[in-house]
C-alpha positions in Angstrom: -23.8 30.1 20.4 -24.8 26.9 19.2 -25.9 25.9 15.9 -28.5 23.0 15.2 -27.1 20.7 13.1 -30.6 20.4 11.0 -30.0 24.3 9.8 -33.0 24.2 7.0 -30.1 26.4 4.5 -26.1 27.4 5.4 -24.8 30.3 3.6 -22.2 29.5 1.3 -18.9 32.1 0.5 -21.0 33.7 -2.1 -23.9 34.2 0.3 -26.2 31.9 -1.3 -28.4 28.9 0.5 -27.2 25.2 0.8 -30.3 23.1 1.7 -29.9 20.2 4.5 -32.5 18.0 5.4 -33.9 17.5 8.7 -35.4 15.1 10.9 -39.0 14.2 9.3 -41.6 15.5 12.0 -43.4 12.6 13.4 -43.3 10.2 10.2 -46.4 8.1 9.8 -45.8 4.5 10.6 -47.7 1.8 9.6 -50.6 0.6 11.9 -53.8 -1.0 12.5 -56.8 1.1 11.8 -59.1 1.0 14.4 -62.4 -0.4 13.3 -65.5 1.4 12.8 -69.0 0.3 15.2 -70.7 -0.1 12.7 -71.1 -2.2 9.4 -70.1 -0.8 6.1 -73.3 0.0 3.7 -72.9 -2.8 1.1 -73.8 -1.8 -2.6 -74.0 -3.8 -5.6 -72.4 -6.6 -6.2 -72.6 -6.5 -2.5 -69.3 -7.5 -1.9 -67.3 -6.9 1.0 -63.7 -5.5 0.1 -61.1 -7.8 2.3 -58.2 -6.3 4.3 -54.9 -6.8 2.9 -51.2 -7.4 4.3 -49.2 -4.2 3.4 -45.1 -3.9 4.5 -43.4 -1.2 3.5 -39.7 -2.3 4.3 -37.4 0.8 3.6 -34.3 0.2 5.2 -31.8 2.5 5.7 -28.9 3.3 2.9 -28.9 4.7 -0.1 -31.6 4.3 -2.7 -31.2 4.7 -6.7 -33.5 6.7 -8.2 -35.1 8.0 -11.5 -37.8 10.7 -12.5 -39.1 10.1 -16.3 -41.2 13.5 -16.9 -44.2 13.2 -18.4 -44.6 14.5 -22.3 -40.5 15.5 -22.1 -37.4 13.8 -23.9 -35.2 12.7 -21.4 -35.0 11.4 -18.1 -33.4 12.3 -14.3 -31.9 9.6 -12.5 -29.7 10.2 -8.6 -29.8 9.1 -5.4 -32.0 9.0 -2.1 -30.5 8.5 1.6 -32.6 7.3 4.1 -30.5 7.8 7.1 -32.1 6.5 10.4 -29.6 7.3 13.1 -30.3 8.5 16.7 -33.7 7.5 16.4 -34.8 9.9 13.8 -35.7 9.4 10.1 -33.7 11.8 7.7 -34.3 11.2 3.9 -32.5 13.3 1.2 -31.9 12.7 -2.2 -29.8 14.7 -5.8 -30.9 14.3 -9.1 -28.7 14.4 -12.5 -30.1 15.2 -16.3 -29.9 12.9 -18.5 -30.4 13.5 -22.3 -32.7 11.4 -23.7 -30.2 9.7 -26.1 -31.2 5.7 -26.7 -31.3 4.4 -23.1 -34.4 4.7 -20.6 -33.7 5.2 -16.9 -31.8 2.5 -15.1 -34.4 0.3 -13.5 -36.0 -0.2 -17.2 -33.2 -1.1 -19.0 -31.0 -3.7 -17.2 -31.0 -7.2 -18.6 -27.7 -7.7 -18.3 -25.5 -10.5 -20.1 -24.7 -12.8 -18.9 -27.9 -14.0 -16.7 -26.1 -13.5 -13.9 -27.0 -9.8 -13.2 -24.1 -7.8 -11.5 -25.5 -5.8 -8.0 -25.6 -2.2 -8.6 -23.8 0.3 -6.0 -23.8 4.2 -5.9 -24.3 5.7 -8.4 -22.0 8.7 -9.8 -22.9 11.0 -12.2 -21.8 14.2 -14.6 -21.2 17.3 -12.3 -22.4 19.4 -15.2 -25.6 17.2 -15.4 -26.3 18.0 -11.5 -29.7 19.0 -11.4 -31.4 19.5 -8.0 -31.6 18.4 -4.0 -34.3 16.7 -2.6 -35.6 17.8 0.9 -37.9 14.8 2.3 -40.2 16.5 4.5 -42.3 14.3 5.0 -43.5 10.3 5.6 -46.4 8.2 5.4 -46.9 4.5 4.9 -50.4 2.9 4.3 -51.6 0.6 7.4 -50.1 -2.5 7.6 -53.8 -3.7 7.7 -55.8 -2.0 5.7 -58.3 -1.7 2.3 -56.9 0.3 -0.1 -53.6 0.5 -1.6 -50.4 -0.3 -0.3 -48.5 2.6 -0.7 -45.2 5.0 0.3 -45.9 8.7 0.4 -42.7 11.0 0.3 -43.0 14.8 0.6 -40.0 16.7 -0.5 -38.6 20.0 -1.1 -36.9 20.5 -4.6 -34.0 22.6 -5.1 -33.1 23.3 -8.1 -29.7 24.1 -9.0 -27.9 26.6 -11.0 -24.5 25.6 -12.5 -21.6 27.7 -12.1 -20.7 30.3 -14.9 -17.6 29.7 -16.5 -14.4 30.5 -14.8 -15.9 29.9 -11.2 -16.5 26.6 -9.5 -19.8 27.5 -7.4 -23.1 27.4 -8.4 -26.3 28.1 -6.7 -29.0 27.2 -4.5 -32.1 29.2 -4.4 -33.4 30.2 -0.5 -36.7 28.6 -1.1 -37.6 25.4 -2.6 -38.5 25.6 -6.3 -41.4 23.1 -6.0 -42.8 20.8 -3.2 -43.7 17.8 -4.7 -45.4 13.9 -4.1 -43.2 11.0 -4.1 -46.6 8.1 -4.1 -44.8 4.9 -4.1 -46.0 1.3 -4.3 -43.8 -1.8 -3.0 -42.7 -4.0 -6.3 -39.9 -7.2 -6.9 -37.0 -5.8 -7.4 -35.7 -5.7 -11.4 -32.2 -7.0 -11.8 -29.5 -5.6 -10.1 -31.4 -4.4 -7.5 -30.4 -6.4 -3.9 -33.1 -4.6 -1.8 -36.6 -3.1 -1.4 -37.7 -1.7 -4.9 -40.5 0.6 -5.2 -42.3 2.6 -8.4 -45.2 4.6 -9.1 -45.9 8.5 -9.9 -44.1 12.0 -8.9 -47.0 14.7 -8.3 -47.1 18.4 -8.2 -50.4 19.7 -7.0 -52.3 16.9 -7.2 -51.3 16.3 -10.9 -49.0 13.1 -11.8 -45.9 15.0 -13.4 -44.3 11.4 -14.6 -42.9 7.8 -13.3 -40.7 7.8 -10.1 -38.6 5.0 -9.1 -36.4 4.0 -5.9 -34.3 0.6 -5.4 -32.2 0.0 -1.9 -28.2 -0.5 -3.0 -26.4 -0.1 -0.4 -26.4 0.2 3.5 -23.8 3.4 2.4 -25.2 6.7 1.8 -21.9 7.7 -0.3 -18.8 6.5 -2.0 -15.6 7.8 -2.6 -11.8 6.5 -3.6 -8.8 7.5 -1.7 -6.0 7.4 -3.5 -2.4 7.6 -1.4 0.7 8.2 -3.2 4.1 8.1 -0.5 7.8 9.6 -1.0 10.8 8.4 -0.7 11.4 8.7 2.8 8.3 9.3 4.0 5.9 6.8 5.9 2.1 6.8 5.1 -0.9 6.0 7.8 -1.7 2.8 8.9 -4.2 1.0 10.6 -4.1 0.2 14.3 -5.4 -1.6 16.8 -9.4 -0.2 17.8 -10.0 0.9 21.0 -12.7 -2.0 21.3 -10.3 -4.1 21.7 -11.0 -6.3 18.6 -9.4 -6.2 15.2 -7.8 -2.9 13.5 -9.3 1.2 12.5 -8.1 2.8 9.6 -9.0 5.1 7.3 -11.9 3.0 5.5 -13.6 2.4 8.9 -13.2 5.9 10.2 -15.2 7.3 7.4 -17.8 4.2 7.3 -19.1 6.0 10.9 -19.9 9.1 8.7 -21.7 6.7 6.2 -19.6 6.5 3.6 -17.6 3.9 2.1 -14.4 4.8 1.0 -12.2 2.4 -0.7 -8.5 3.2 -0.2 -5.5 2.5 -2.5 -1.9 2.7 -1.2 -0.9 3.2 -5.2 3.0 4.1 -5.4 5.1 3.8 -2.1 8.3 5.3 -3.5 7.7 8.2 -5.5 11.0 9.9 -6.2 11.9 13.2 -4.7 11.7 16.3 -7.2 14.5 17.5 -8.6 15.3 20.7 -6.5 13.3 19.6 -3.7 14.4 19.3 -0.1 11.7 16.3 1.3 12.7 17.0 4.7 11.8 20.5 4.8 8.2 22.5 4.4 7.2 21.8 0.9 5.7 25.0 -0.8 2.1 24.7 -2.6 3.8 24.9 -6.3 5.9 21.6 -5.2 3.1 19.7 -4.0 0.7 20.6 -6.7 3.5 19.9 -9.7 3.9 16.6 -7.7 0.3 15.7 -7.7 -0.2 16.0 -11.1 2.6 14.0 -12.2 1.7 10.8 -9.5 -2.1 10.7 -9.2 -3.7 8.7 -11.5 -3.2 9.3 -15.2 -6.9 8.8 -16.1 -8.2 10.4 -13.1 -12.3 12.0 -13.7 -13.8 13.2 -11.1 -17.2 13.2 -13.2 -17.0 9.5 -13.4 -16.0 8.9 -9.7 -15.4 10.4 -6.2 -11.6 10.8 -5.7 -9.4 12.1 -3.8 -5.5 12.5 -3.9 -3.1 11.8 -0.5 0.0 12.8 -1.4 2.2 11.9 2.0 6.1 13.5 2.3 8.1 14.0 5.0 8.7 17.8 6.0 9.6 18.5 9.4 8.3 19.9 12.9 6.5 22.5 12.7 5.5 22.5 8.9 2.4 21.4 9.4 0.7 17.7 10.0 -1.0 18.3 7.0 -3.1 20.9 4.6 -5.0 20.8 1.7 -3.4 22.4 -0.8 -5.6 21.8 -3.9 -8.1 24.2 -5.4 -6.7 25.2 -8.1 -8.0 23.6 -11.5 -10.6 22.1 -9.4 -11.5 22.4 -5.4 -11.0 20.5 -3.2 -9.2 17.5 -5.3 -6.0 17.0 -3.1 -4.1 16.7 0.4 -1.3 16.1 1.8 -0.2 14.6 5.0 3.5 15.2 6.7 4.9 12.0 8.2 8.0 13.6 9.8 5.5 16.8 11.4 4.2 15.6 14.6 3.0 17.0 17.9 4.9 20.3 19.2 4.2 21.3 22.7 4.1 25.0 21.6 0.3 23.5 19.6 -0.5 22.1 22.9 0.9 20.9 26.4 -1.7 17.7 26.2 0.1 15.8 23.8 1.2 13.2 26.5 3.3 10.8 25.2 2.9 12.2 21.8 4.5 15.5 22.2 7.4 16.5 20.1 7.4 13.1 18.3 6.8 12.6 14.9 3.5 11.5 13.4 5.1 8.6 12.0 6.2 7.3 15.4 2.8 8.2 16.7 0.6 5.5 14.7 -3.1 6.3 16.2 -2.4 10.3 15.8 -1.0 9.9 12.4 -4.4 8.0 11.1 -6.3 10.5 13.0 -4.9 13.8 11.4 -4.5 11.9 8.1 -8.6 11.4 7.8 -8.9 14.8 9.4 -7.5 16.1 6.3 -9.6 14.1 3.7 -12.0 15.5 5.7 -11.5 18.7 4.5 -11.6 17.7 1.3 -15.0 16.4 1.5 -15.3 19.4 2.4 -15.7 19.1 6.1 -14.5 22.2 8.9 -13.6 22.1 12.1 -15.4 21.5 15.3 -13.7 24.7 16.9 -15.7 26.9 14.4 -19.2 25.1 14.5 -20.1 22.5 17.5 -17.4 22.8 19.3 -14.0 21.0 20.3 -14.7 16.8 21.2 -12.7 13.9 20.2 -13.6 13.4 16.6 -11.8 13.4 12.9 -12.8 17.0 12.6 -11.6 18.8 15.8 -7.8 20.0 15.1 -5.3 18.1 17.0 -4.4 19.9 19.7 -8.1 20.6 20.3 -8.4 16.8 20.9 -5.6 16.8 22.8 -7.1 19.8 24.8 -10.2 18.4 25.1 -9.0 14.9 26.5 -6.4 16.3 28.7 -7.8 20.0 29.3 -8.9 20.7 33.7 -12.0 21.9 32.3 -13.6 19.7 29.7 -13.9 16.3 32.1 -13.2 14.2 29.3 -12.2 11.0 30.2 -8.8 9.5 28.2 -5.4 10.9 27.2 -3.5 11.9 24.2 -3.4 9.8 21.6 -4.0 6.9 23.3 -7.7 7.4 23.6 -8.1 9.7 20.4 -11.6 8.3 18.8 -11.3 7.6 14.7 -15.1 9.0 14.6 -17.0 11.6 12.9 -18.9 13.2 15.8 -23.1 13.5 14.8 -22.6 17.1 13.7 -20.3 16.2 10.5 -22.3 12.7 9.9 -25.3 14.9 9.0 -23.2 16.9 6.5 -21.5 13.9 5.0 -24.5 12.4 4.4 -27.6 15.1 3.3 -25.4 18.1 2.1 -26.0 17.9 -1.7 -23.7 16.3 -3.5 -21.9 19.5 -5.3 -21.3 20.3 -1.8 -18.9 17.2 -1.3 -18.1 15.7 -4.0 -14.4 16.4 -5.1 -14.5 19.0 -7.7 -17.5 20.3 -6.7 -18.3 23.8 -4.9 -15.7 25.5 -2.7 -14.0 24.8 0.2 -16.3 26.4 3.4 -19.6 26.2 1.0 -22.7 25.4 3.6 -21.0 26.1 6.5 -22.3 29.1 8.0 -20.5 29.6 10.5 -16.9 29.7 8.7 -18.1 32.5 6.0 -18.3 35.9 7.0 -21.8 36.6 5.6 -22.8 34.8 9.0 -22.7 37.6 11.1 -26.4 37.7 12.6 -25.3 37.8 16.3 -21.9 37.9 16.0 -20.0 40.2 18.1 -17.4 42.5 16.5 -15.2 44.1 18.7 -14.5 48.3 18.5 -11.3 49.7 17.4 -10.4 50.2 20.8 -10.5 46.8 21.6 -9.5 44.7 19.0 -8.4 47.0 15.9 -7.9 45.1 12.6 -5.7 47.3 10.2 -4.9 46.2 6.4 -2.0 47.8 4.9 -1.8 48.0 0.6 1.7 47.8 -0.9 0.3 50.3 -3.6 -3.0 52.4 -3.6 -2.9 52.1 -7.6 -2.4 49.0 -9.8 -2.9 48.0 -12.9 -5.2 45.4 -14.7 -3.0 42.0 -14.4 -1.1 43.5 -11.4 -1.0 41.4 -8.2 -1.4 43.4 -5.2 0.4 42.4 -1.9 -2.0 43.1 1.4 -0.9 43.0 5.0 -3.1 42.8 7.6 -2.9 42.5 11.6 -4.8 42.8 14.4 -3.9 44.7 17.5 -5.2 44.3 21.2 -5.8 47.6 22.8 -7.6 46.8 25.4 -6.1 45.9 29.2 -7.1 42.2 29.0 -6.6 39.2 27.4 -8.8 38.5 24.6 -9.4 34.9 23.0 -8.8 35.2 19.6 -7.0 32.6 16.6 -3.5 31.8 16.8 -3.4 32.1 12.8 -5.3 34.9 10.7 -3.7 33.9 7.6 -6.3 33.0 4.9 -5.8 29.4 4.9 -6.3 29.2 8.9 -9.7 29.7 7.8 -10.8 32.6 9.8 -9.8 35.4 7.8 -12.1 36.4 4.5 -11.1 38.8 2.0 -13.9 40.0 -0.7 -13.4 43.1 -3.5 -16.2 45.6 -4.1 -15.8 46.9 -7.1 -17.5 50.6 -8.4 -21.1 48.5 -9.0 -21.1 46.8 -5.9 -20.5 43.3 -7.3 -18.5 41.4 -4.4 -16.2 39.1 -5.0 -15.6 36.6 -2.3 -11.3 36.0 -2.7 -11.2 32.4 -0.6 -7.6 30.8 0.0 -7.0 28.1 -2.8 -4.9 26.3 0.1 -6.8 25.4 3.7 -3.9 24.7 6.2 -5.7 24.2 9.6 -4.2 21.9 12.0 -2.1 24.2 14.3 -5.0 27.0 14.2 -6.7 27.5 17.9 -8.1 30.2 19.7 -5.6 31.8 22.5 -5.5 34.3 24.6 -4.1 37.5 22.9 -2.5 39.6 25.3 -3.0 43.3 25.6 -0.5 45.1 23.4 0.4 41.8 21.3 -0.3 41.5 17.4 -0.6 39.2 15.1 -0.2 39.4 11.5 -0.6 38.0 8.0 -1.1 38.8 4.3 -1.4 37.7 0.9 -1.0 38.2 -2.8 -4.6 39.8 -3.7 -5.2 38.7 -7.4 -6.6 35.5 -8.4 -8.8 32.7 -6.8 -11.2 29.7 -7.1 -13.9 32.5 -8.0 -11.9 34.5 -10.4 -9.9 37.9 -10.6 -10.1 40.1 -7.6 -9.9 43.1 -10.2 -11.7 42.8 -13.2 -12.5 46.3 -14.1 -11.1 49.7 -14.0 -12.3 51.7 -11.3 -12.0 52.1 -7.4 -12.3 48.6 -5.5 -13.7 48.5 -2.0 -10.9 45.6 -0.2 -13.3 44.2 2.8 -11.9 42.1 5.4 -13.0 40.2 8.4 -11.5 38.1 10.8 -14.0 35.8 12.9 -14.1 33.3 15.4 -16.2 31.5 17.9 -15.1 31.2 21.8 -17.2 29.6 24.5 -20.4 29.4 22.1 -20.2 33.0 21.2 -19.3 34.6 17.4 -16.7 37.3 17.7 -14.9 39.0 14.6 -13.4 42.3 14.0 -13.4 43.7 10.7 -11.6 46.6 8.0 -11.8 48.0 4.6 -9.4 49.4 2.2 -9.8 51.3 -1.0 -7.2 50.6 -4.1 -8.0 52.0 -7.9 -7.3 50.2 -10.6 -6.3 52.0 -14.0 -7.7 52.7 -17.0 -6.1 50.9 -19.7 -4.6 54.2 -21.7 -2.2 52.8 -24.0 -1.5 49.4 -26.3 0.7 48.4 -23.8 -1.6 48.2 -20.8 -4.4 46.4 -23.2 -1.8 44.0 -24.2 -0.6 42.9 -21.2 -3.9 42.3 -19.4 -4.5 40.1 -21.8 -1.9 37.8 -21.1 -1.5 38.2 -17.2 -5.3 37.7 -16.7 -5.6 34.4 -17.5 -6.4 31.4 -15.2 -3.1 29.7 -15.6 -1.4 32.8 -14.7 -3.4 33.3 -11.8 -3.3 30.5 -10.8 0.7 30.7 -11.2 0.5 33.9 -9.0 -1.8 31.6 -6.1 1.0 28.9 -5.9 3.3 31.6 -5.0 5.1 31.6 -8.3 8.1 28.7 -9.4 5.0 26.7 -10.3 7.2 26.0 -13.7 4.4 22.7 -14.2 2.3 25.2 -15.7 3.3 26.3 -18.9 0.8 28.2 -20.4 1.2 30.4 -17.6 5.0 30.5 -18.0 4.6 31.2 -21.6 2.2 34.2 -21.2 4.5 35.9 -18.8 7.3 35.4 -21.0 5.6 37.3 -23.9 4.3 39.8 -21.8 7.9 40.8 -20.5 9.4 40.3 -23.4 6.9 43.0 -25.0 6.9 45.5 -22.1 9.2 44.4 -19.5 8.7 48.2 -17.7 5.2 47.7 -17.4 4.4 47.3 -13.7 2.4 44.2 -14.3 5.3 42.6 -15.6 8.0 44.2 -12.9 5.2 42.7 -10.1 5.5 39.2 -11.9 9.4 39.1 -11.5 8.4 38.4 -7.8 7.1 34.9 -8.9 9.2 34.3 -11.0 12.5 33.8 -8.7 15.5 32.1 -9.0 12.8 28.5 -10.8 13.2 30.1 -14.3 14.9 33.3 -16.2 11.6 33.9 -18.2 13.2 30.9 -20.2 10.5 28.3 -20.8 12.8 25.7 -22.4 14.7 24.9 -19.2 11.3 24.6 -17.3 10.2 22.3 -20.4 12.9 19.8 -20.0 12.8 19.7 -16.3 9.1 19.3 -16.5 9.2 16.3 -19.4 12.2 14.6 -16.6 9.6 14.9 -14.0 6.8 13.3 -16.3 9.1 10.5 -17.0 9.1 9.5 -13.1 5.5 9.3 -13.4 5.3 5.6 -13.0 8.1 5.2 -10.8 7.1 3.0 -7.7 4.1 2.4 -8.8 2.5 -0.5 -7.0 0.1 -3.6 -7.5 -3.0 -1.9 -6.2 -4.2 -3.0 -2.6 -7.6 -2.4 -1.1 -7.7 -1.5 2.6 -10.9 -2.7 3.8 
């Protein structure tokens, strides 16, 4: 089936609402009032009121704004987008708390030295300080011509949101809108640092004025970001290339700019060293590239002071990959990586033309392409397969946009790569630019949140196949564990029917149609989400009857905690979903595992160290992750204390050949590594 883009909520993984503004029905636009037949009644002094000019210039972009309460301390402050595309008028808007400290909101306080005021841009703000999302749903303008005030009405929605609880990174929307309020606006000159239309007056709830509300036009933008790209030794990183137009060059910068955004990109070190122990040309494992990433990215990196994002770009090798996000693990959602040396097998699709079996680096137009596809994801953007379809834009995989372009089917006009569009297609516009910013924003809610059609609470409609069609079976290395314990699952699924039955090539947890959750004896669910989101290759083919296909993972820690918090029997629930030709298909399985009591000093003590974040996020990198050291350290004194204990037998797996439970060696590797950090570092260069 297929889904409007202007969805008024998506479920999130944790089966709460994400609002998205929609188009505003039939805004009011200024006009001429038609006058009446007869003469107004004049009373005293007997003066006729005169008609008045009134222009109301909102242009589109993105507006800062502030909200000072009336009769509280303190003050919100955000943004509003008026977005204007296709002919329809979409405004949404996020505010952030402010304590009321010494300083007013922005628009009353900025006389800046010297006289020459600088321009403001977009704003960023505090994630903790994220407040609520503004739903415009409504318009109206006074008439251009007219008697009484010239004013701006807004109508919005607010959403107020909660913040996460410690140890997880999502918070939550509620499903209906926590107030509807009055945005009454009059046209004023723009303070200082303002370069557009600037407009003030009162926010109302019910009719009563609730406090002062101002807007001011900075940018033709809706968003901002910084991309910052980080190459190895050996390895080649995107660059521009000639635009299909015909006139001057694409690249990443302009690619995003059609999603409304303007990122600004820094190609910072162009010869980072290759790890000691690392083999650049083959697949890198997640523990490599996350160990990497925090040694090259910038040092003072904040995500609550700016939008970034990390590129790391290495070589690999066909077949690894063209690229993955790999990053969820202190934070989601704050790195990628792209493979230069990966490229275009013909076993992901027989339309790569001219591309096929190449590398990307060789392959300039593809390379940029699959490069923003994977800062896509983390702006936390899906593919095309699993919401509007395949098409040639950023967020179609690449052998769907080779499919699509060269496919007997589709009619698509153009060829792989040569006619591969660096676009966002309308679909992922609309999230980029009205999904709130937690949604986003780099360190901000989980991968998949607001997407509804990638989680598996989305299941209105959706077709799940019987046993004797599809059969999904999971498979538990142990049907008792204890607390700290990681538990190995298996799972494939099985075609018993006589036909072939589209279905993904990849049900691995990062291919991003597979979803794990634990029920535990209360009926809490816990939604267990792949830290890593590894995409690119994952398409929907035909399975044939009688063939399988299989994958599994470490059940134990993720971006929303412990899978097993509590003693007790845990309900494993798993579900494997798709979308062919417009239709939802899944099939789904449970399993039951109990966890153990604790019934002795030793069990108590080692919980205690094994379930900590470090350590699982240790266990999530696959183990060898020897860059984090509190982790390493806890499983050393947990072993060292009870090395029979099956916790600690289970964390021998991770441990491997990296490290003997010795944490000096992984010390002095790590302070070698840290002293590469500046290594081919670079004058910084804006792409623009």
């Amino acid at each position: 089936m297929s889904h409007d883009i202007f969805d008024h909520t998506s479920p999130t993984p944790t089966g709460a609402l994400v609002p998205i503004a929609e188009p505003i029905p039939n805004p009011e636009e200024p006009h001429f009032p038609v006058p009446p037949h007869l003469p107004p009644v004049l009373e005293p002094p007997f003066r006729l009121p005169l008609p008045h000019l009134c222009i109301i210039d909102l242009p589109e972009g993105c507006y800062r704004i502030s909200h000072t309460p009336a009769g509280q301390l303190g003050f919100y402050q955000g943004t509003l987008r008026v977005d204007k595309a296709g002919g329809q008028t979409v405004v949404s808007g996020d505010l952030y708390w402010q304590p009321p400290f010494l300083l007013p909101p922005h628009d009353l306080r900025q006389i800046p030295f010297p006289t020459f005021p600088k321009r403001f841009g977009i704003p960023i703000y505090a994630r903790n300080r994220y407040h609520s999302y503004l739903k415009v749903t409504g318009l109206k303008t006074s008439p251009v011509r007219g008697l009484g005030p010239c004013q701006l009405t807004l109508t919005a929605e607010q959403y107020n949101y909660t913040q996460p609880p410690a140890g997880s990174f999502n918070g939550t929307f509620p499903a209906a809108p926590s107030r509807t309020v009055s945005l009454v606006l009059s046209p004023q000159a723009a303070p200082a640092g303002f370069g557009g239309s600037y407009f003030a007056g009162s926010l109302f709830e019910n009719g009563v004025d609730k406090g002062a509300f101002t807007m001011g036009w900075v940018s033709k933008f809706f968003r901002t970001a910084n991309i910052e790209i980080d190459t190895l030794t050996g390895s080649v990183a995107p660059q521009a290339v000639p635009a299909l137009s015909g006139g001057g060059t694409e690249d990443i910068r302009s690619t995003f700019a059609t999603g409304g955004w303007d990122v600004k990109v820094t190609y910072d070190q162009t010869s980072v060293p290759v790890p000691a122990g690392v083999t650049a040309t083959s697949c890198w494992s997640d523990a490599n590239l996350h160990a990497l990433m925090l040694n090259v990215r910038k040092p003072t990196t904040d995500l609550d002071k700016e939008w970034r994002l990390h590129v790391l770009v290495v070589p690999a090798q066909l077949g690894c990959g063209r690229g993955v996000m790999y990053d969820q693990i202190g934070v989601p959602r704050e790195g990628v990586a792209s493979f230069s040396d990966d490229g275009y097998p013909t076993g992901d699709s027989s339309n790569f033309g001219a591309a096929a079996n190449r590398k990307q680096r060789d392959v300039p137009r593809a390379f940029m392409r699959s490069a923003c596809h994977e800062i896509g994801h983390g702006f936390n953007q899906v593919h095309q397969e699993n919401e509007a379809g395949s098409d040639n834009s950023i967020m179609t995989t690449s052998p769907g946009v080779a499919n699509f372009l060269g496919g007997p089917a589709t009619g698509a006009a153009g060829v792989f790569p040569t006619d591969i569009a660096l676009r966002f297609n309308e679909h992922v516009r609309h999230h980029l630019v009205h999904f709130p910013d937690p949604v986003v924003r780099p360190g901000g809610m989980t991968f998949g949140t607001g997407h509804g059609n990638t989680v598996p609470q989305a299941d209105i409609n959706r077709y799940f196949f019987e046993p004797e069609e599809i059969e999904l079976k999971i498979a538990l290395s142990v049907k008792r564990i204890k607390l700290g314990q990681p538990l190995p699952v298996s799972w494939e699924i099985v075609n018993r029917s006589k036909h072939p039955i589209p279905a993904p090539s990849d049900i691995g947890l990062a291919g991003q149609h597979a979803f794990l959750s634990v029920i535990d004896e209360h009926e809490h669910e816990e939604q267990m989400p792949s830290f890593k989101i590894q995409t690119d290759t994952v398409s929907i083919k035909p399975l044939k009857p009688g063939a399988t296909l299989g994958a599994g993972t470490d059940l134990f820690w993720s971006s929303e905690g412990f899978a097993f918090k509590t003693p007790g029997t845990h309900t494993i629930q798993l579900r494997v979903i798709w979308n062919y030709g417009g239709a939802d298909y899944g099939v789904r399985a449970t399993a039951e595992v109990f966890v153990d009591y604790p019934v002795s000093e030793a069990d108590n003590a080692v919980a205690a160290q094994l379930m900590h974040g470090d350590v699982g996020m240790f266990v999530a990198l696959g183990g060898g992750a020897g860059h984090l050291h509190e982790a390493v350290g806890r499983i050393e004194k947990a072993a060292a204390a009870h090395a029979e204990h099956p916790a600690c037998l289970a964390m021998k797996t991770y441990c491997g050949h990296k490290f003997s439970l010795s944490r000096r060696s992984l010390t002095d590797a790590h302070a070698a590594t840290d002293g590469r950090r500046t290594a081919g570092r670079k004058t910084t260069v804006k792409v623009r």
